[in-house]
N, C-alpha and C positions, 0 to 999 in steps of 0.2 A: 437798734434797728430803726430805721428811717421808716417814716409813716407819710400817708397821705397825708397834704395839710402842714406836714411840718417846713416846708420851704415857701418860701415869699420872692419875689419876683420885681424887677424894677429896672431898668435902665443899663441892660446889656449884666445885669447882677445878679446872681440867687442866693439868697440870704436864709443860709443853716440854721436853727436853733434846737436846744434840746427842749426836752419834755417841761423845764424850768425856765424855759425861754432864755435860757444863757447862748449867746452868739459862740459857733462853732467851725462856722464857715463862711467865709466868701467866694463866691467861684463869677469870675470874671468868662463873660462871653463874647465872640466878637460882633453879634446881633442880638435885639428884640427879642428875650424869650414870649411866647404866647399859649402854652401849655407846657406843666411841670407836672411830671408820676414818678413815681420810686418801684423800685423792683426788688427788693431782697435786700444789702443795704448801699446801691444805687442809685441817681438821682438821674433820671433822663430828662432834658429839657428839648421841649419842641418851639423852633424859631419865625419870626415871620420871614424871614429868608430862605426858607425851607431845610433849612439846618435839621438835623436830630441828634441830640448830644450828649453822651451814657458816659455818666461821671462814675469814679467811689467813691466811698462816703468821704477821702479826704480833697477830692476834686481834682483828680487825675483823671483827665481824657482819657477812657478806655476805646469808645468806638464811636464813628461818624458815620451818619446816614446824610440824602437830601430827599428833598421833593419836591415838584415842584411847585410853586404857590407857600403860602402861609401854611404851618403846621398846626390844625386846628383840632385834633385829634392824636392822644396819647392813651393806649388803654392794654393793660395786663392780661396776660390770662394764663395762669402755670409758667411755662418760662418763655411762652414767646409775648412780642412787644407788639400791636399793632399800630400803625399812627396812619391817619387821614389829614390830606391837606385840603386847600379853597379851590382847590382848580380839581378837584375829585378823586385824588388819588389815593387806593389805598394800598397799603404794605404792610408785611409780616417778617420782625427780626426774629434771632436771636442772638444772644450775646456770644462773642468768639472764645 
């Protein structure tokens, strides 16, 4: 199960590792991530593009959100996702 913390962040990149820090994944994106949460064992990444990007754990696009502005907020609660961006907006997923 994917935890907070367990992903790394870099140059359109989000870089998997387990608990051993052995490399698991690459997940290629087409922008800037600028906030990373996991959901259960999901990796959502929030972009400066206003992308919002709900990966599985093996980095399969499951669903896309936008917003508009930078996605500067990514936060959990039970099963819904909420995410805020820089131009104020805020929204409430859940996963389909």
């Amino acid at each position: 199960t994917a935890k907070t913390g367990d992903g790394a962040h870099n140059r359109r990149i989000i870089t998997v590792f387990d608990p051993d820090l052995k490399l698991q994944k690459l997940i290629r994106l087409q922008a800037n991530p600028c906030t990373i949460t996991v959901m259960g064992n999901n990796i959502i990444a929030g972009c400066f593009n206003g992308d919002i990007l709900w990966f599985n754990k093996d980095g399969e696009l499951l669903q896309k959100a936008a917003l508009p502005g930078a996605v500067s907020l990514l936060k959990v609660c039970g099963d819904t996702l909420y995410a805020g961006s820089s131009k104020g907006t805020l929204a409430a997923f859940r996963r389909k």
